[in-house]
C-alpha positions in Angstrom: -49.4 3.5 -2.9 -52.2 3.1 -0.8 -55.1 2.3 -3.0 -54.8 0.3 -6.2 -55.8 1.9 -9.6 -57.7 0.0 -12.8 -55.5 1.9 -15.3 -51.7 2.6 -15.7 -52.8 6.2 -15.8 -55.0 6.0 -12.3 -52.2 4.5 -10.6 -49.1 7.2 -12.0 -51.8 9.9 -10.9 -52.2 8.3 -7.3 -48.7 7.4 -6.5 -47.4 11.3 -8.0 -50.1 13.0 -6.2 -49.2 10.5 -2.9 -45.7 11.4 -3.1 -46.6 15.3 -3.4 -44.6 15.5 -7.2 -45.9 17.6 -10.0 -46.4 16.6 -13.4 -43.7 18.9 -14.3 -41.1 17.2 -11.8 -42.1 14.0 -12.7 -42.1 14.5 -16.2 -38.7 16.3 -16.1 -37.4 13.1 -13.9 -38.2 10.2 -16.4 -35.8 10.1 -19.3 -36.7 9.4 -22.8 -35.7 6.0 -24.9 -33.5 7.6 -26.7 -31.4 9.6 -23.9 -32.4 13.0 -25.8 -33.5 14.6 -22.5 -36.9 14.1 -20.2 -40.1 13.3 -21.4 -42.7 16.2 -21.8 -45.6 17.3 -19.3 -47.5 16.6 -22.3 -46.5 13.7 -22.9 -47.0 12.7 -18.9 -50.2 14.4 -19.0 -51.8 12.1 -21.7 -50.2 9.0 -19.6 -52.1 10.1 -16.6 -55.3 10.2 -18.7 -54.5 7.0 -20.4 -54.6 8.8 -23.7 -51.1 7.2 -24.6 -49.1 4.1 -22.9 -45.4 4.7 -22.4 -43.8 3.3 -25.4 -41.1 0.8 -24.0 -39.9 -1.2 -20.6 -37.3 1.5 -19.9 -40.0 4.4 -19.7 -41.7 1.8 -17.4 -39.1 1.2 -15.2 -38.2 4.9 -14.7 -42.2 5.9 -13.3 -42.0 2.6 -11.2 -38.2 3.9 -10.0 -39.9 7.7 -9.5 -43.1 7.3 -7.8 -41.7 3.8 -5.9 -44.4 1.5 -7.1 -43.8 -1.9 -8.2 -42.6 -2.2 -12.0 -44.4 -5.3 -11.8 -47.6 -3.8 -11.0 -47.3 -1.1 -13.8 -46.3 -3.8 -16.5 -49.9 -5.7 -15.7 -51.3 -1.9 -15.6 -49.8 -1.3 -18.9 -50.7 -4.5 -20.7 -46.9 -5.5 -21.4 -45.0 -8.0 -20.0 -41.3 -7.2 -20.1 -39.5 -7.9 -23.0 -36.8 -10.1 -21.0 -39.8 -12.1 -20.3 -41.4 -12.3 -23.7 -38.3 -13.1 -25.0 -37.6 -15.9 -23.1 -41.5 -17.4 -23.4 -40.6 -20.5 -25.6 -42.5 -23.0 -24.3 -46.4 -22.7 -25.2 -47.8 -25.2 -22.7 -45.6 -23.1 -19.8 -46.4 -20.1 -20.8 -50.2 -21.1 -21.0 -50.1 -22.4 -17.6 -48.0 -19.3 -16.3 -50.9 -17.0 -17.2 -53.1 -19.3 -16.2 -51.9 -19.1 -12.7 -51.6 -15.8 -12.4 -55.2 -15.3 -13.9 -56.3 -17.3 -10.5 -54.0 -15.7 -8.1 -55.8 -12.2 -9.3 -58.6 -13.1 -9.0 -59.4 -14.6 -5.8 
């Protein structure tokens, strides 16, 4: 992706649009939690305009996996840190100084 977006929404619009996919393609390529079959243009289409947030990690991965971004970058975009990660957070005094960290790498 060439240019970074402010929104999880921005940046799925950029990197489809970049890659030449449609809504519908994408949409039809990222599978729902549950396995019950792709996620709805709809559904996409209120992503793109930050309307909704995908629900979990997995739907995450799978637009990261798509559109070849960095799950990384979308998790930040999304406001959600990996549940692998949350899970493991134990330790308030790291974890404080984790974020803090990466609040200064950001920013400079």
């Amino acid at each position: 992706m060439t240019s970074r977006a402010t929104t999880l929404g921005k940046a799925i619009v950029a990197a489809r649009k970049e890659k030449g996919i449609s809504q519908k393609d994408l949409a039809a390529s990222v599978l729902k939690d549950d396995g019950s079959g792709p996620i709805s243009p709809q559904y996409l289409n209120d992503i793109e305009h930050d309307r909704r947030s995908p629900s979990s990690d997995h739907l995450i991965r799978q637009f990261a996996r798509a559109l070849g971004v960095d799950e990384n970058y979308l998790f930040v975009l999304a406001g959600k840190i990996p549940d692998e990660v949350r899970l493991k957070a134990r330790d308030p005094d790291k974890v404080a100084a984790a974020f803090r960290n990466f609040r200064k790498s950001v920013s400079n």
